[in-house]
Backbone of each chain as ProteinMPNN parsed JSONL, in Angstrom:
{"seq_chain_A": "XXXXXXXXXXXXXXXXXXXXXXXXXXXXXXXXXXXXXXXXXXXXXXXXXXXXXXXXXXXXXXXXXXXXXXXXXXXXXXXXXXXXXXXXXXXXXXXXXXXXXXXXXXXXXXXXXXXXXXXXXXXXXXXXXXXXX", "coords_chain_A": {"N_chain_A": [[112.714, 99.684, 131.694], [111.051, 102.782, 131.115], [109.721, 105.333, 132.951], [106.978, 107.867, 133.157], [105.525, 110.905, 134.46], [103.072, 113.005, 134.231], [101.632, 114.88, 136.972], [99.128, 115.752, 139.284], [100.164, 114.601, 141.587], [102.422, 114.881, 144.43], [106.082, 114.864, 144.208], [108.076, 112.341, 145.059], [111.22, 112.202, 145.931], [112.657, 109.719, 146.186], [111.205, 107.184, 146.124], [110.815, 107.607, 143.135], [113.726, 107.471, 142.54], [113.941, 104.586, 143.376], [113.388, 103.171, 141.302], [114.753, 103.724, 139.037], [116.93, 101.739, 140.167], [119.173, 99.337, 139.249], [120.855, 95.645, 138.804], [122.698, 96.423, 136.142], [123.113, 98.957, 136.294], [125.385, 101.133, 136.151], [125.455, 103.766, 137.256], [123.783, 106.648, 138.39], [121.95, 109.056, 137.406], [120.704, 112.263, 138.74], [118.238, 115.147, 138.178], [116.789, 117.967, 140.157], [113.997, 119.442, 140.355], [113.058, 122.517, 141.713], [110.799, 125.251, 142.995], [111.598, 128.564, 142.671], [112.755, 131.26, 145.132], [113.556, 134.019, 143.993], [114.07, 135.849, 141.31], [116.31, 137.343, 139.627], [115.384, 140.713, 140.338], [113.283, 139.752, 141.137], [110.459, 138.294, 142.811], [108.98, 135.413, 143.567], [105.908, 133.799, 144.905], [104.602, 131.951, 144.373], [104.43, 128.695, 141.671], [102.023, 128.156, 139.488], [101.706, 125.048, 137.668], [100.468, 123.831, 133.988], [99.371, 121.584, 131.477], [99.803, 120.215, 128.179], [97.985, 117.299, 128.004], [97.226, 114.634, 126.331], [99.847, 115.174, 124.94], [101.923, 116.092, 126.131], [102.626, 113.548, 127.425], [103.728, 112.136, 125.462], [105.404, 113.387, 124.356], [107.429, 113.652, 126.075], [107.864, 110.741, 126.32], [109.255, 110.588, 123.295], [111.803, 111.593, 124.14], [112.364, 109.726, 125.787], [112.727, 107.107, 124.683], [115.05, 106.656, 122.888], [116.946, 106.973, 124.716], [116.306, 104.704, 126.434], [116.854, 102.863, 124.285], [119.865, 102.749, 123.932], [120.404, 101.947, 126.049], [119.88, 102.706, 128.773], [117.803, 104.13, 131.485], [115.056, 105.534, 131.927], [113.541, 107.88, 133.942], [110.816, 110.602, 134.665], [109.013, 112.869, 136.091], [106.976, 115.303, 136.464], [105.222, 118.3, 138.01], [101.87, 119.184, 137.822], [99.772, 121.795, 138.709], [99.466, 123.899, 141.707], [102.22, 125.362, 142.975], [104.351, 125.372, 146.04], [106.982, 127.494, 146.937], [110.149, 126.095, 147.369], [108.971, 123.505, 146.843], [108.911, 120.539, 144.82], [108.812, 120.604, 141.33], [109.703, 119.519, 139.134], [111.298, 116.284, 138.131], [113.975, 114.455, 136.767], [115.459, 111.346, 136.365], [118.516, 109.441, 135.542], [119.409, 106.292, 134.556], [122.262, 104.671, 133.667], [125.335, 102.519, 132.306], [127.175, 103.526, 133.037], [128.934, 106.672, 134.476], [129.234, 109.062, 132.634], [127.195, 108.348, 130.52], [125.415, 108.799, 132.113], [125.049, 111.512, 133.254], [125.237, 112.799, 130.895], [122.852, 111.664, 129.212], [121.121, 112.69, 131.26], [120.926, 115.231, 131.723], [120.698, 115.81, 128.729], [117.536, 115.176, 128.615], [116.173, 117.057, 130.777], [116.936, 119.342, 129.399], [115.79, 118.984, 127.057], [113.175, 118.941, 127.774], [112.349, 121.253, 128.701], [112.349, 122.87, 125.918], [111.031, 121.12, 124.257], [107.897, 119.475, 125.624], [104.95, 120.317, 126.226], [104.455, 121.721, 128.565], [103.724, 124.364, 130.664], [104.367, 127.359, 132.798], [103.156, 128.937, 135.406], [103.735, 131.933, 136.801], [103.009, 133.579, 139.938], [103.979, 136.207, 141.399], [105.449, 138.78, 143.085], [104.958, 141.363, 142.044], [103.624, 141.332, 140.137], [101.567, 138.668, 137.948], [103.254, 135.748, 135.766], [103.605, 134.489, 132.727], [105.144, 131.809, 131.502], [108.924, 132.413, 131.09]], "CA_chain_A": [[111.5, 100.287, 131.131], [110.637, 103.993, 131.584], [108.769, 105.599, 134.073], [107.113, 108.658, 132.839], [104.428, 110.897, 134.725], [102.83, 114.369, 134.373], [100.501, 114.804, 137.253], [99.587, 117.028, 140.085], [100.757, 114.507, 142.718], [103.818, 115.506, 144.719], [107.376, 113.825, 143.714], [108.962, 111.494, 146.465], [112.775, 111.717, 145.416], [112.929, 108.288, 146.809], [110.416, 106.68, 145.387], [111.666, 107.486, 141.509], [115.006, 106.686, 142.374], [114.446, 102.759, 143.343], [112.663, 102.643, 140.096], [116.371, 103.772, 138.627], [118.158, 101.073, 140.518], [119.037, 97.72, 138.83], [122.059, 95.6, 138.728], [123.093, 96.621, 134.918], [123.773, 100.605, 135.954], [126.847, 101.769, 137.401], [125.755, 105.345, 137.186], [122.362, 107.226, 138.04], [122.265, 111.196, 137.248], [119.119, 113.203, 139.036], [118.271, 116.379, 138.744], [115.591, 117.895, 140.679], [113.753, 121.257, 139.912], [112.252, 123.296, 142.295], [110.548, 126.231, 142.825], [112.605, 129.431, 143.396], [111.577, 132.286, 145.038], [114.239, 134.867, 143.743], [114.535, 135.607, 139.797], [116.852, 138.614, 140.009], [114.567, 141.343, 141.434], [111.337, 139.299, 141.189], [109.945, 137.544, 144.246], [108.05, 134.645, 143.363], [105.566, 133.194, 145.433], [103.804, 130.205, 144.213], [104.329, 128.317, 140.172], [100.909, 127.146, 138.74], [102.142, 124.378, 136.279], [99.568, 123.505, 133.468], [99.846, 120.855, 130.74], [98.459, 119.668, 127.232], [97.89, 116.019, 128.316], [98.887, 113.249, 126.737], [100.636, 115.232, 124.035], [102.88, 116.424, 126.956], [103.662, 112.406, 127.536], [104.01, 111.459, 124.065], [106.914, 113.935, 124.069], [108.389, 112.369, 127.335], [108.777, 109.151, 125.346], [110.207, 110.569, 122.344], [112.959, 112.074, 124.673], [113.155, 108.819, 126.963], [112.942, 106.301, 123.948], [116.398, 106.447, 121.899], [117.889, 106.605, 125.181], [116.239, 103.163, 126.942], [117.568, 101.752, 123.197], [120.745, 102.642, 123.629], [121.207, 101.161, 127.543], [119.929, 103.585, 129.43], [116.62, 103.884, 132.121], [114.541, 107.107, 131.949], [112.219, 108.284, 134.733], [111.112, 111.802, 134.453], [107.821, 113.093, 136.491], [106.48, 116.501, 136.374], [104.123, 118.201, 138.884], [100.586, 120.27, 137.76], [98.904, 122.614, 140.114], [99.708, 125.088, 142.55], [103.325, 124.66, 143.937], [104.825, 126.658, 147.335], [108.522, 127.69, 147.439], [110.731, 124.743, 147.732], [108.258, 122.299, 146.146], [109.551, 120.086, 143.428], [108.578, 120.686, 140.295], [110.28, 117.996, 137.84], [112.408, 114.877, 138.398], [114.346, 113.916, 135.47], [116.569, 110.994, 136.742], [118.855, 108.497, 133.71], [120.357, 105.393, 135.539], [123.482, 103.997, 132.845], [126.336, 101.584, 133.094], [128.501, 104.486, 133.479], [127.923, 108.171, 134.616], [129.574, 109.785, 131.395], [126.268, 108.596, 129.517], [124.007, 109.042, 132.993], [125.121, 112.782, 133.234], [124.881, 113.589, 129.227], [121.06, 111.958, 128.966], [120.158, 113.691, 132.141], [121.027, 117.143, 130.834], [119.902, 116.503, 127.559], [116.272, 115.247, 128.797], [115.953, 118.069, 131.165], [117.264, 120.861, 128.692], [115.019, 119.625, 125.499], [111.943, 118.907, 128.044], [112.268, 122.826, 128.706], [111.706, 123.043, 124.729], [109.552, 120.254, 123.607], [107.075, 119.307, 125.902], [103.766, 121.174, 126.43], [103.905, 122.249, 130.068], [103.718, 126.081, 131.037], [104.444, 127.996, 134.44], [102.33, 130.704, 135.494], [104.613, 132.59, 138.289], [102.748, 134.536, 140.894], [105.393, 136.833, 141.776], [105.059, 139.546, 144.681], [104.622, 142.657, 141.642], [102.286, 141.151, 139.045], [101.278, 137.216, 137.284], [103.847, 135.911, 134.538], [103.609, 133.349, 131.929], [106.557, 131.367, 131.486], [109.882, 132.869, 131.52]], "C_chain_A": [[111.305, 101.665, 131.741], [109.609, 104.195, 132.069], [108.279, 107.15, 133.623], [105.629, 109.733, 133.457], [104.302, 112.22, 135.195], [101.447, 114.43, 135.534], [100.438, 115.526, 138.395], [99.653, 116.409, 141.746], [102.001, 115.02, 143.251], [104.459, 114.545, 144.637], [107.986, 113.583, 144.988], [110.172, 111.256, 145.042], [112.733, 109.998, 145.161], [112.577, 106.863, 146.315], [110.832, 106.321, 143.64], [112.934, 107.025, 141.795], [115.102, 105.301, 142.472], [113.628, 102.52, 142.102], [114.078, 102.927, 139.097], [117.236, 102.295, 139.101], [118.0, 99.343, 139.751], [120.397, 97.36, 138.519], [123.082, 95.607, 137.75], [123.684, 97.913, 135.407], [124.455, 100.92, 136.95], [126.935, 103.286, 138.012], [124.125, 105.664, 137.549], [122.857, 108.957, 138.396], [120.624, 111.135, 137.837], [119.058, 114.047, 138.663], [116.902, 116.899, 138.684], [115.302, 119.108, 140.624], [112.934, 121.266, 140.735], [112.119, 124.683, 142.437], [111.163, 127.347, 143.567], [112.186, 130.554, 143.987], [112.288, 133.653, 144.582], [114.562, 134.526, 142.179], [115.147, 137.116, 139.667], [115.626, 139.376, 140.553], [113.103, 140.914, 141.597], [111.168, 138.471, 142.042], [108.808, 136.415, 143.637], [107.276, 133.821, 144.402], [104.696, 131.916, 145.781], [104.108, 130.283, 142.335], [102.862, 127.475, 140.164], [101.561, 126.401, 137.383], [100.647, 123.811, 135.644], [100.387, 122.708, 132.456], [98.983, 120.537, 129.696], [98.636, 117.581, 127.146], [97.045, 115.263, 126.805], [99.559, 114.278, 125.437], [102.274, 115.381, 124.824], [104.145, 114.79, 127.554], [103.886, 112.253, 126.447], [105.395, 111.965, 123.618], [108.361, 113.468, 124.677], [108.719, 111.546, 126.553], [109.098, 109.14, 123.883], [111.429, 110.999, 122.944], [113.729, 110.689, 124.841], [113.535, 107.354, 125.805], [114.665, 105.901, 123.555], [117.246, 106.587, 123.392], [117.738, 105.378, 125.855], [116.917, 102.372, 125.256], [119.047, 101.759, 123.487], [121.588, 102.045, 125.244], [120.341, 102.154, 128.578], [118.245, 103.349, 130.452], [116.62, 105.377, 132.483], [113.62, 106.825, 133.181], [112.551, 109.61, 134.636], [109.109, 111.81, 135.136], [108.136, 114.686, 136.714], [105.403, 116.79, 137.232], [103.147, 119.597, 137.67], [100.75, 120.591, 138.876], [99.579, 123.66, 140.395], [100.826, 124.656, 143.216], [103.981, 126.059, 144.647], [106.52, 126.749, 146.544], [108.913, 126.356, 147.912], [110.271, 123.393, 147.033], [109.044, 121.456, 144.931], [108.418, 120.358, 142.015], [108.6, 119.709, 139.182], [111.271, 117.359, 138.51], [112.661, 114.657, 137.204], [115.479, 112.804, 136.583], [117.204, 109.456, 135.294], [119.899, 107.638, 134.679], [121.299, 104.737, 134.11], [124.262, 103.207, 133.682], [126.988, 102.453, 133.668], [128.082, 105.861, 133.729], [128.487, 108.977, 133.607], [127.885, 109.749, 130.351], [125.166, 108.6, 130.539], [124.238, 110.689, 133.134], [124.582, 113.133, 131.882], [123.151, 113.381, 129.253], [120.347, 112.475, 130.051], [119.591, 114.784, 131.954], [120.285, 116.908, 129.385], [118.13, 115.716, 127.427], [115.834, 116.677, 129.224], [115.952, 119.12, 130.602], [116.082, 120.944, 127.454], [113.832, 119.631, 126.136], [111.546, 120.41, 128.19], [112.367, 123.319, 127.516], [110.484, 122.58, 123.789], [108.085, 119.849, 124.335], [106.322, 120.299, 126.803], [103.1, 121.508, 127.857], [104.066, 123.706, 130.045], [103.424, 126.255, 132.43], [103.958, 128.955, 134.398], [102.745, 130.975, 137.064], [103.386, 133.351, 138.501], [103.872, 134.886, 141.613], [104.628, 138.255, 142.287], [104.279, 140.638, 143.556], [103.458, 142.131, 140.922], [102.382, 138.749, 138.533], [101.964, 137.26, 135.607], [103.931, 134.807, 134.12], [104.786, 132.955, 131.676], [107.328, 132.341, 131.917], [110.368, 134.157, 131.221]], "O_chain_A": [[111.402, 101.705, 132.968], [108.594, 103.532, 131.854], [109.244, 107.911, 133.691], [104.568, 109.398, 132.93], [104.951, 112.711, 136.118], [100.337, 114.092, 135.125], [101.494, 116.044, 138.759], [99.412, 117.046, 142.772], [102.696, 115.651, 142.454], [103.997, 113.423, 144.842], [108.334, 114.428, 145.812], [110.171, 110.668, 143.96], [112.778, 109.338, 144.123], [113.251, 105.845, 146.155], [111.057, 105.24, 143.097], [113.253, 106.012, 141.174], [116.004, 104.681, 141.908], [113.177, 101.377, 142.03], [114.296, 101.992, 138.327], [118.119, 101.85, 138.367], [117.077, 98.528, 139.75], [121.183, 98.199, 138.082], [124.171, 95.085, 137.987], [124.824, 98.115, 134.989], [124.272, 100.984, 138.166], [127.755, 103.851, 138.735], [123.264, 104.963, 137.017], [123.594, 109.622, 139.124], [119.705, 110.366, 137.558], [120.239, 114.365, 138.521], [116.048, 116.658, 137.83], [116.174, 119.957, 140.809], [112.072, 120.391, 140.821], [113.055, 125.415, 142.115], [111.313, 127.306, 144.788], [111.178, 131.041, 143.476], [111.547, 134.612, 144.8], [115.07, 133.488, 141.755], [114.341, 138.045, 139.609], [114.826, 138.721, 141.22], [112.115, 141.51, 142.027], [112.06, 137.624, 141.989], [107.725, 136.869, 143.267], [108.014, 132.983, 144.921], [104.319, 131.264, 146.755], [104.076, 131.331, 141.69], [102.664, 126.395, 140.72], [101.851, 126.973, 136.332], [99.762, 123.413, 136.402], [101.606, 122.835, 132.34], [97.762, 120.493, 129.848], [99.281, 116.887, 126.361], [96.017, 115.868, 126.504], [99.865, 113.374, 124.659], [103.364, 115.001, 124.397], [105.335, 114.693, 127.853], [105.109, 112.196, 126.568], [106.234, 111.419, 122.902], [109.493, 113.159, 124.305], [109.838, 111.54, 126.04], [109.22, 108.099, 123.236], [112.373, 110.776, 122.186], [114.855, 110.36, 124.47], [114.499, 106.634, 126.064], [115.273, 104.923, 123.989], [118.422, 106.26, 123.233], [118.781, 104.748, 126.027], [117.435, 101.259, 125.338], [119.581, 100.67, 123.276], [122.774, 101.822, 125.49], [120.699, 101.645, 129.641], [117.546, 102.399, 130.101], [117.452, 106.134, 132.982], [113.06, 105.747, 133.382], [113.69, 110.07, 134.55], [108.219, 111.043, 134.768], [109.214, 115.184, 137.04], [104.57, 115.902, 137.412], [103.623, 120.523, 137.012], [101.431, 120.141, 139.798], [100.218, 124.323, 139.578], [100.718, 123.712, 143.999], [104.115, 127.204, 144.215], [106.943, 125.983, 145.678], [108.246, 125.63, 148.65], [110.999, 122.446, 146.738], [109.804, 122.077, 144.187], [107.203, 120.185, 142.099], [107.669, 119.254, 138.519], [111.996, 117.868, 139.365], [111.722, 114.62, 136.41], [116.188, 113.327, 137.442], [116.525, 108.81, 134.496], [120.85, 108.07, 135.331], [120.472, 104.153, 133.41], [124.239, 103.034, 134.901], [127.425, 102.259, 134.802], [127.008, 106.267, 133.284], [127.995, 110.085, 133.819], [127.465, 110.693, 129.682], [124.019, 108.441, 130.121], [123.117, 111.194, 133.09], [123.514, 113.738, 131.786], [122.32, 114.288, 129.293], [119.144, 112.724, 129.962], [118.445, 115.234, 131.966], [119.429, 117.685, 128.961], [117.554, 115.695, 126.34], [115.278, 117.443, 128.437], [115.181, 120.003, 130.979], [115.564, 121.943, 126.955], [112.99, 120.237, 125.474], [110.433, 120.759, 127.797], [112.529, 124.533, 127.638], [109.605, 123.083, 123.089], [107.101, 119.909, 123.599], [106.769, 120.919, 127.768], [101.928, 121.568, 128.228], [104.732, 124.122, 129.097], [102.606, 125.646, 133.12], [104.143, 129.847, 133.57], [102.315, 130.486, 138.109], [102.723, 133.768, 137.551], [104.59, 134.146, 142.285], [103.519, 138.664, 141.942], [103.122, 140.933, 143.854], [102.336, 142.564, 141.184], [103.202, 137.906, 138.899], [101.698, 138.008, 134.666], [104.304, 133.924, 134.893], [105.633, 133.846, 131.604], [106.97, 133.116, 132.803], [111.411, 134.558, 131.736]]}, "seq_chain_B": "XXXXXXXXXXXXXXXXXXXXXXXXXXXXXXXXXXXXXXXXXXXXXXXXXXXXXXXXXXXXXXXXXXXXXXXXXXXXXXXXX", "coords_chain_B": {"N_chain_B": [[85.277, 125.435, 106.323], [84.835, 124.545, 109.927], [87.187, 124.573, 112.28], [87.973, 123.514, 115.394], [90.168, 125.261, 117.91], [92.947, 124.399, 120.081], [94.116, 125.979, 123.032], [96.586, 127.242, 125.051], [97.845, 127.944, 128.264], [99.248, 131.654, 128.178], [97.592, 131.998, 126.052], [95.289, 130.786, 126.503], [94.163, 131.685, 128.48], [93.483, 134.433, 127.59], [91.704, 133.695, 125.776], [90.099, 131.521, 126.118], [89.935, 128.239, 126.527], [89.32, 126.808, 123.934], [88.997, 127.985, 120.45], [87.44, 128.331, 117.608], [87.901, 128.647, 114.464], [86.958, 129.894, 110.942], [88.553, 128.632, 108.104], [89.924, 127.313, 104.761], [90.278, 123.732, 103.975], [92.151, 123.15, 102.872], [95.074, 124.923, 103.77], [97.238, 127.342, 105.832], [99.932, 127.639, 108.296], [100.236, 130.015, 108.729], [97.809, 131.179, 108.41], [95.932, 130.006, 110.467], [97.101, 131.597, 112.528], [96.634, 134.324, 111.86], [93.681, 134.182, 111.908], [93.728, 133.595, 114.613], [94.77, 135.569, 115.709], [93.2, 137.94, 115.397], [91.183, 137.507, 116.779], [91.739, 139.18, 119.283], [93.676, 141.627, 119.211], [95.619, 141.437, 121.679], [97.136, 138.788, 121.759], [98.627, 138.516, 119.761], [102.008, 138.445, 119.807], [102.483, 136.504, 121.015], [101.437, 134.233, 120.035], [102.533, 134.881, 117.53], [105.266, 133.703, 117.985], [104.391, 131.066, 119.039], [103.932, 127.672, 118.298], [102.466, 125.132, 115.702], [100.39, 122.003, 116.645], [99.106, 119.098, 115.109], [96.926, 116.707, 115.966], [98.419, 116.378, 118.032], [101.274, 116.138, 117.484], [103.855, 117.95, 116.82], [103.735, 120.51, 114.054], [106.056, 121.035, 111.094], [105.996, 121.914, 108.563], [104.782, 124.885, 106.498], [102.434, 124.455, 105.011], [99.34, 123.241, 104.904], [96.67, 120.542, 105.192], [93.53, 119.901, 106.252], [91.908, 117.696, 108.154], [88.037, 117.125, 109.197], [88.309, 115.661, 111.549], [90.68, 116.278, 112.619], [92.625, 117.224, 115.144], [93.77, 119.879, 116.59], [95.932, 122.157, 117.58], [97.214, 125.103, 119.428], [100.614, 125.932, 120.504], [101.913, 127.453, 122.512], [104.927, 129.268, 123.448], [107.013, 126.503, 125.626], [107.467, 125.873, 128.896], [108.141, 124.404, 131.023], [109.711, 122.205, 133.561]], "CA_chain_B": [[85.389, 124.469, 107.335], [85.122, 125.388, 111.369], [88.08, 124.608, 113.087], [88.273, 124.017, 116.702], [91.719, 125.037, 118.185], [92.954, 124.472, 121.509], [94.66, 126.907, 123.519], [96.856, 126.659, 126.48], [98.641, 129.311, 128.946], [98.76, 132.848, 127.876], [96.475, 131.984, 124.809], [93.773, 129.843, 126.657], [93.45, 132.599, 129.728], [93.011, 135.243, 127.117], [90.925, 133.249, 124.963], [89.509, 130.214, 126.556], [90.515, 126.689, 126.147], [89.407, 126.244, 122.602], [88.093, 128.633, 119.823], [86.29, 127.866, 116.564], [88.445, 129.735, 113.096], [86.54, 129.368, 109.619], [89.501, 128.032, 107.157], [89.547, 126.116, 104.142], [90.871, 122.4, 104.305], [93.899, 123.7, 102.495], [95.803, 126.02, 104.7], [98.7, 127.614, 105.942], [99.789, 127.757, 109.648], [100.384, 131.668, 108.911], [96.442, 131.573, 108.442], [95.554, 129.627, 111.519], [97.868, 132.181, 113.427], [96.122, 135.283, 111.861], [92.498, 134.024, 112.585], [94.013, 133.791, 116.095], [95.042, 137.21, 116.238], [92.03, 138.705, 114.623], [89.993, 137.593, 117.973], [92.342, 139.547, 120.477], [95.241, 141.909, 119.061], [96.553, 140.878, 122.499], [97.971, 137.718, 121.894], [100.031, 138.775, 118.638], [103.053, 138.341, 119.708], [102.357, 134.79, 121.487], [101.134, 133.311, 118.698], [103.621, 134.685, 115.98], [106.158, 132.958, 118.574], [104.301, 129.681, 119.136], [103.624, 126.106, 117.423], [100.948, 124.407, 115.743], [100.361, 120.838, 116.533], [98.006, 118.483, 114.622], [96.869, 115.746, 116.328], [99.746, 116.136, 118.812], [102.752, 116.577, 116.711], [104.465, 119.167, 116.168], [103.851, 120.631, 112.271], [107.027, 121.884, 110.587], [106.229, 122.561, 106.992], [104.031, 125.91, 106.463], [100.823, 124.582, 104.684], [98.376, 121.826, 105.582], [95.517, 119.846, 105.286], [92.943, 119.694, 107.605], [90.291, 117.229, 108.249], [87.325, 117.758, 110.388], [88.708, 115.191, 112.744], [91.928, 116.438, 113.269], [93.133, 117.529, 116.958], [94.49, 121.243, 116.216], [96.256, 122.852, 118.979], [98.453, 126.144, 119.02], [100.988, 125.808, 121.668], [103.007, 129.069, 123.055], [106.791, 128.719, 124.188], [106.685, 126.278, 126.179], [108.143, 126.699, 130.137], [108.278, 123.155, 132.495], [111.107, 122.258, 134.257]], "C_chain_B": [[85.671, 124.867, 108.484], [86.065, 124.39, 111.372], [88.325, 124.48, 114.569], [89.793, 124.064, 117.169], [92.136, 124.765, 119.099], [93.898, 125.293, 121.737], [95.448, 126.886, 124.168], [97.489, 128.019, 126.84], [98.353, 130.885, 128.485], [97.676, 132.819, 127.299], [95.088, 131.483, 125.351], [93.268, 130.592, 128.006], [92.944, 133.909, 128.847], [91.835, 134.931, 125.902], [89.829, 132.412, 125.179], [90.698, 129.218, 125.78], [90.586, 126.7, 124.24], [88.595, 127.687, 121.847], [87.995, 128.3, 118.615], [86.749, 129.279, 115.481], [87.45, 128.994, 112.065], [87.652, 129.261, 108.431], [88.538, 127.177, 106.734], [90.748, 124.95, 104.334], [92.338, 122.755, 104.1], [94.415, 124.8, 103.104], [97.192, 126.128, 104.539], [98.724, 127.521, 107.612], [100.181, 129.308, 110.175], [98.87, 131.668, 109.257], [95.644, 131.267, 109.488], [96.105, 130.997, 112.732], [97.423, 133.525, 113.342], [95.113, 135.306, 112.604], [92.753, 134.368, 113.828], [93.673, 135.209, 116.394], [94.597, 137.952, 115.925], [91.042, 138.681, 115.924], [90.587, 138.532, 119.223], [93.753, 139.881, 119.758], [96.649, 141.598, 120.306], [97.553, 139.642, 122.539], [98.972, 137.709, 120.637], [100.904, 138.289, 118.592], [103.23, 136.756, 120.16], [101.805, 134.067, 120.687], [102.014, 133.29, 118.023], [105.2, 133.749, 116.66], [105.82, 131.325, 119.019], [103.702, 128.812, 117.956], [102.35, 125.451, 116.749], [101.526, 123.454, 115.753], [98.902, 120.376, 115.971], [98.287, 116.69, 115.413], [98.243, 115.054, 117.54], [100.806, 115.983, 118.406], [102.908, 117.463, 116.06], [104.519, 119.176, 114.484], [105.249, 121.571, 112.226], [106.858, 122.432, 109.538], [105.103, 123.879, 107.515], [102.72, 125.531, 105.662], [100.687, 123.169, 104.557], [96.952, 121.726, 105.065], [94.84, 119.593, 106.191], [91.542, 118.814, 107.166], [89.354, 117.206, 109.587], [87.667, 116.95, 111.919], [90.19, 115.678, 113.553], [92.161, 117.266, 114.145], [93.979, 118.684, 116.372], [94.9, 121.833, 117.087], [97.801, 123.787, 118.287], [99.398, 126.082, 120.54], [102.4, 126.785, 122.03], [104.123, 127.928, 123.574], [106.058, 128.498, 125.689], [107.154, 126.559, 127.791], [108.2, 125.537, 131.098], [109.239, 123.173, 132.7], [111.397, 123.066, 135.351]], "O_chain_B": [[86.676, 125.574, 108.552], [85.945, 123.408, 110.64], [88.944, 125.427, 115.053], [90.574, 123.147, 116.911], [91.049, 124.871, 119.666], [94.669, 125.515, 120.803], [95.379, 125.662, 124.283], [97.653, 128.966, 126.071], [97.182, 131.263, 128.461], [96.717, 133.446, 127.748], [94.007, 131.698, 124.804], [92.226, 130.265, 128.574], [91.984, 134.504, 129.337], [91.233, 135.801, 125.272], [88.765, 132.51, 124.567], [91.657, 129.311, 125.014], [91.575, 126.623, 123.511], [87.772, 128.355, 122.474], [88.996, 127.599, 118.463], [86.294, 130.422, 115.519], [87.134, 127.811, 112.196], [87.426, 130.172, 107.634], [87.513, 126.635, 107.148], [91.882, 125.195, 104.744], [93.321, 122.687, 104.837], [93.902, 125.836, 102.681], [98.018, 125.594, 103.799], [97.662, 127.348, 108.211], [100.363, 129.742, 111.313], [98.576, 132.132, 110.359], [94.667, 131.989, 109.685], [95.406, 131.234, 113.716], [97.586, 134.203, 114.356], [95.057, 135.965, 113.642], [92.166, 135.337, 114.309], [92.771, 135.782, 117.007], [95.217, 139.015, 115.955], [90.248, 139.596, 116.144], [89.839, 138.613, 120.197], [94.688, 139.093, 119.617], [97.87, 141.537, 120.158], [98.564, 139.575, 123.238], [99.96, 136.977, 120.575], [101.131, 137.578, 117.613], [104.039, 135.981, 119.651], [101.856, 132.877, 120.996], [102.551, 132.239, 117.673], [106.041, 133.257, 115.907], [106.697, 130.502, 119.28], [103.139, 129.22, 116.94], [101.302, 125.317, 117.38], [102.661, 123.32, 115.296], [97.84, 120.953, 116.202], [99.229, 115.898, 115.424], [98.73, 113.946, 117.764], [101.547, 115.531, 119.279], [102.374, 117.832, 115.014], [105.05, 118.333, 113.762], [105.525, 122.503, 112.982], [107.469, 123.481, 109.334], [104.648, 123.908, 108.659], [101.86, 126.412, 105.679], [101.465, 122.262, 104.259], [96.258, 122.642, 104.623], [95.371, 119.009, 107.137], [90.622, 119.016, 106.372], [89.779, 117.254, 110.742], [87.417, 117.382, 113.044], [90.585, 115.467, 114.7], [91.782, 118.387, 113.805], [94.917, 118.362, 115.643], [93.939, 122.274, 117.717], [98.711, 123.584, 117.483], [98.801, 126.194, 121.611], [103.591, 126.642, 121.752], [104.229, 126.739, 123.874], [105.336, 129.149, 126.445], [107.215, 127.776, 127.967], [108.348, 125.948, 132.248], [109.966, 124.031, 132.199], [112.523, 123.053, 135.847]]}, "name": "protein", "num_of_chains": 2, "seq": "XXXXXXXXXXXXXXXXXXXXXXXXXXXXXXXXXXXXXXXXXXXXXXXXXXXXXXXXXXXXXXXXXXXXXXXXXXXXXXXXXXXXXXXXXXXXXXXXXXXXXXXXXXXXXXXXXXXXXXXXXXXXXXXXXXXXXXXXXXXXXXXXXXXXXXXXXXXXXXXXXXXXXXXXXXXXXXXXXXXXXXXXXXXXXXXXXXXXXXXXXXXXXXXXXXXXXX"}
């Protein structure tokens, strides 16, 4: 069953991952976004993430759906608020039998959640304040 | 028929959260996107680049129906991850 959660607690790796583990999947993919502070010459020093709640989950579980049908176990948490340098940002992690289909639905949660669902970053960066990317 | 829209990111710091277009029931989502950009030539370009959702799903076709209950939100490129 998927685990899915936009909110402006902070992400324990650790935590989402034993919610991945069960003795069906041979494979778990992570990947963990955090905040950078170098975007070629731009200095960033804190991401405000904002969200349009629940449309923002409703999207989550059209991502995470078709892949729990087809074998697979989604968790994917997102942080709101005010985040430092280093902070996490998003957890996407996809536990499978095998890591051929825990790598592919990792990447392709993570890549369409950075199209479909209704979060936005507002960089404070050293010169001026920038909306997304 | 008023309209409330919701806003978010660029659009809802230069606008507020929500603002209030006069359309009729029968629309377009060009016409929702003008109104927009009739309150603030600033957001122009972030509008003609973002989404309408009704009721939280994404609209694809170009003209709509609106009833006074329905959840209207314009939602700029988005940016998580």
């Amino acid at each position: 069953m998927h685990y899915l959660r936009i909110s402006d607690q902070p992400i324990e790796v650790g935590e989402l991952y034993e919610k991945l583990v069960a003795p069906e999947y041979g494979g778990i993919d992570m990947f963990v976004g955090t905040v950078r502070q170098w975007t070629g010459p731009v200095e960033t020093k804190e991401i405000e993430y904002s969200a349009y709640h629940p449309m923002a989950e409703r999207q989550l579980e059209k991502l995470a759906e078709p892949i729990e049908a087809a074998g697979g176990r989604v968790v994917v948490a997102h942080r709101t608020g005010r985040l430092k340098l280093t902070d996490i940002a998003v957890f996407v992690g996809v536990a499978a039998p095998h890591r051929a289909e825990a790598f592919e639905w990792c990447r392709y949660i993570i890549d369409t959640l950075k199209q479909e669902v209704p979060i936005w970053k507002k960089e404070y960066d050293t010169d001026k304040v920038r909306w997304g990317n | 028929m008023k309209i409330s829209v919701k806003l978010f990111a660029f659009l809802g710091d230069q606008l507020g959260p929500v603002v209030t277009i006069d359309l009729p029931t029968n629309t377009t989502v060009a016409a929702i996107k003008n109104a927009i950009t009739a309150l603030d030539p600033l957001v122009k370009e972030t509008v003609e680049n973002s989404r309408l959702a009704i009721n939280q799903e994404f609209i694809n076709q170009s003209e709509i129906t609106l009833n006074s209950t329905d959840e209207v939100a314009l939602i700029p490129p988005v940016s998580g991850g």
